[in-house]
C-alpha positions, 0 to 999 in steps of 0.5 A: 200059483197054487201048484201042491196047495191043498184046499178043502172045500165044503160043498164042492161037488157041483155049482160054485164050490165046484167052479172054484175046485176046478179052477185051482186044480188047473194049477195042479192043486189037492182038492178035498171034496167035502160034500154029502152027495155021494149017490147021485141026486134026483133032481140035482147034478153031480156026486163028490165022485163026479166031481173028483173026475173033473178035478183030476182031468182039469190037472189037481189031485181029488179027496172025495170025502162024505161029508154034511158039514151038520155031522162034527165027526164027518168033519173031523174024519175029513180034515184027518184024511185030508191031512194023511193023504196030502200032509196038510190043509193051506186052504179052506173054502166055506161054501156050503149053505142052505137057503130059505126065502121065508117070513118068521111065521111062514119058516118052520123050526126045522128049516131055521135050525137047517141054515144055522146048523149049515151056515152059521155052525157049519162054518164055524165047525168046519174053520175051528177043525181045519184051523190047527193045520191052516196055522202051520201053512205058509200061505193059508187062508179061510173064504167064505162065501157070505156077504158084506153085513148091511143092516138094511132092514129090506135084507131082514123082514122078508127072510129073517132066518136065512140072512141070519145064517149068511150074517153069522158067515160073515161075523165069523170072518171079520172075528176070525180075521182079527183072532188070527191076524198074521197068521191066517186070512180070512175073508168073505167072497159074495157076487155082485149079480146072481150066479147060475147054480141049481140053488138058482133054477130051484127058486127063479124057475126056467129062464132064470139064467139069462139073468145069471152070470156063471160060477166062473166069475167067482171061481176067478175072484177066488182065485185072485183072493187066494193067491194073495198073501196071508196079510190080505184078510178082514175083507168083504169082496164083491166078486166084480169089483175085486175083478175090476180092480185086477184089469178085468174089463169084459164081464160079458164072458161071465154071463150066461146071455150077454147083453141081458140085465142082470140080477142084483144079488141079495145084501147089495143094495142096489135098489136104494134109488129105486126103493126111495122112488117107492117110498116117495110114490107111496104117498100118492098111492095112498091118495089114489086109494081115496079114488073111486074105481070110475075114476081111473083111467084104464091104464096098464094095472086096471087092464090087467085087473080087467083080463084077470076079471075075464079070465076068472073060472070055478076052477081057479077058485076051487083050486087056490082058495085064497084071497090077493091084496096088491098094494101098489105104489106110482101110476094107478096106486092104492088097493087092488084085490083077486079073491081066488075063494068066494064062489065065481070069484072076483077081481078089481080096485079097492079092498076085498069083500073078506080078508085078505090072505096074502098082501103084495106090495110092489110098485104098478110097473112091476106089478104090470111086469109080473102078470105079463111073465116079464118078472117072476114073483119070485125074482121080484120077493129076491130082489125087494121089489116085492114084499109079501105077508101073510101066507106064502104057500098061497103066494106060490099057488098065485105064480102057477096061476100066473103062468096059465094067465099069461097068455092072455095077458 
């Protein structure tokens, strides 16, 4: 179906860009790699250069271009190369993106201008630049790969910046959609579960995966988008449910330990039931915290408290410098600290002897989840089951602890 069709895609060197290149090369398609990697990367796989290997030996024709979608004129080059080398633009693929996780106070300006230069501007750049050629295709079309818009407050307070970018994505969709309604699609494409990619390792760590489907089940969505006529535009898809709705009825080939649960994605609310269920625990959280600690039973949350008490050393001290507050909801709710700064250091119910400097909230079976290694805290921040304030570097110093402790957990 998209034999001849030549599509730009930002990004595309390695992850979800890539799967989606591949995928359209099978049918014999012109693949414009737009991406900035073009010396291989310390830590991350694949160049345009690689890539463009793959896409030849999968069947398609490939464009490397260098392209930082931050840079006007390299977009410009692209697109004008792109257009001499294959007569023309049917397709463009917005899928390059910069991610951080971080509260207002904890992003730094350079990191903010980052996800809006690449995000939102880079986006908006890169379909202004190719849109005078989409307009003389039969069958063009824009995806970006953004998500619906929910304004869910739980999507904003952790990461304000960051779901800023990935929103202004998706308002270039449903503005682009309308502007040229009959003569372009436009549309958003977002996974209904974490995809595998090196963004994913970098932030959940090893054994993330097992949680991930692979980028096939996006390359696949994209493809059934992207086949579609120019008509189908304004959509918000979420990758299972348009696979659903084309008779796909085995999505464990998509996962990358089938059988194994898996992880909602940002923006879908998936936890609505679950985050009623905290907020309706909340309240006897609060009443517990009233409690004295000889009251409680030593249940799973002041077991852990125990052990962590036990495990406590100068050198964790001298090395973390920071003082914990868990603010637990459900079964052994209420305030529970680690002081990781005053000298011996200290663990156990109620406030903590001096101020907090990180505060967590989660619910206690999570919060049992976490310090056993059965939920990275980070996963945990991902999916809103864990809120944190105060200062991040110091929360990432508590998960390296967390993985010495586990043992004894």
């Amino acid at each position: 179906k998209l034999a001849g069709c030549t599509l730009f895609i930002t990004g595309a060197s390695r992850g979800i860009g890539k799967a989606i290149a591949l995928k359209a090369a099978k049918d014999g398609a012109n693949i414009v790699i737009a991406a900035k990697t073009a010396e291989p990367h310390p830590t991350l796989p694949g160049t345009i250069y690689t890539a463009a290997a793959e896409i030849e030996a999968a069947g398609g024709k490939a464009l490397p271009c260098i392209v930082n979608v931050r840079e006007e004129q390299q977009i410009i080059n692209a697109v004008e190369k792109a257009v001499k080398t294959f007569g023309g633009i049917d397709i463009l693929v917005n899928n390059a993106s910069a991610i951080s996780l971080t509260g207002t106070l904890e992003t730094e300006m350079k990191k903010v201008n980052l996800m809006m230069d690449v995000n939102v501007r880079g986006t908006y750049l890169t379909s202004k630049t190719c849109l005078p050629h989409l307009r003389k295709s039969r069958n063009p079309h824009i995806l970006n790969l953004s998500p619906p818009m929910n304004m869910n407050p739980m999507w904003f307070k952790n990461h304000c910046a960051y779901t800023i970018s990935k929103y202004g994505m998706s308002m270039c969709v449903l503005g682009m959609a309308e502007e040229f309604r009959g003569e372009v699609a436009v549309n958003a494409l977002w996974p209904k579960t974490a995809i595998h990619t090196a963004a994913m390792d970098m932030l959940g760590g090893s054994g993330i995966e097992k949680q991930c489907r692979k980028t096939d089940i996006l390359a696949d969505a994209a493809y059934c988008i992207l086949t579609k006529p120019k008509s189908f535009t304004g959509n918000f898809i979420i990758d299972e449910v348009l696979l659903r709705e084309e008779g796909v009825k085995d999505f464990d080939v998509y996962a990358i330990a089938p059988g194994h649960p898996l992880m909602p994605d940002f923006f879908l609310d998936a936890f609505k039931e679950e985050k009623k269920l905290s907020q309706h625990e909340g309240a006897d959280g609060a009443k517990a915290s009233t409690e004295s600690a000889s009251d409680k039973p030593l249940g799973p949350v002041a077991e852990t408290f125990r052990v962590i008490q036990g495990a406590m050393s100068e050198e964790y001290v001298r090395t973390t410098q920071g003082v914990f507050q868990f603010e637990l909801s459900g079964e052994e709710g209420g305030t529970w600290y680690i002081d990781l700064k005053t000298k011996g250091g200290s663990a156990g119910f109620g406030k903590p002897p001096v101020t907090a400097d990180v505060v967590m909230s989660m619910s206690s079976a999570d919060f049992v989840k976490m310090f056993t290694g059965k939920l990275k805290p980070t996963l945990a921040f991902m999916s809103g089951k864990l809120r944190i304030k105060g200062n991040m570097t110091l929360a990432i110093k508590l998960e390296k602890m967390l993985t010495q402790l586990n043992s004894k957990l």
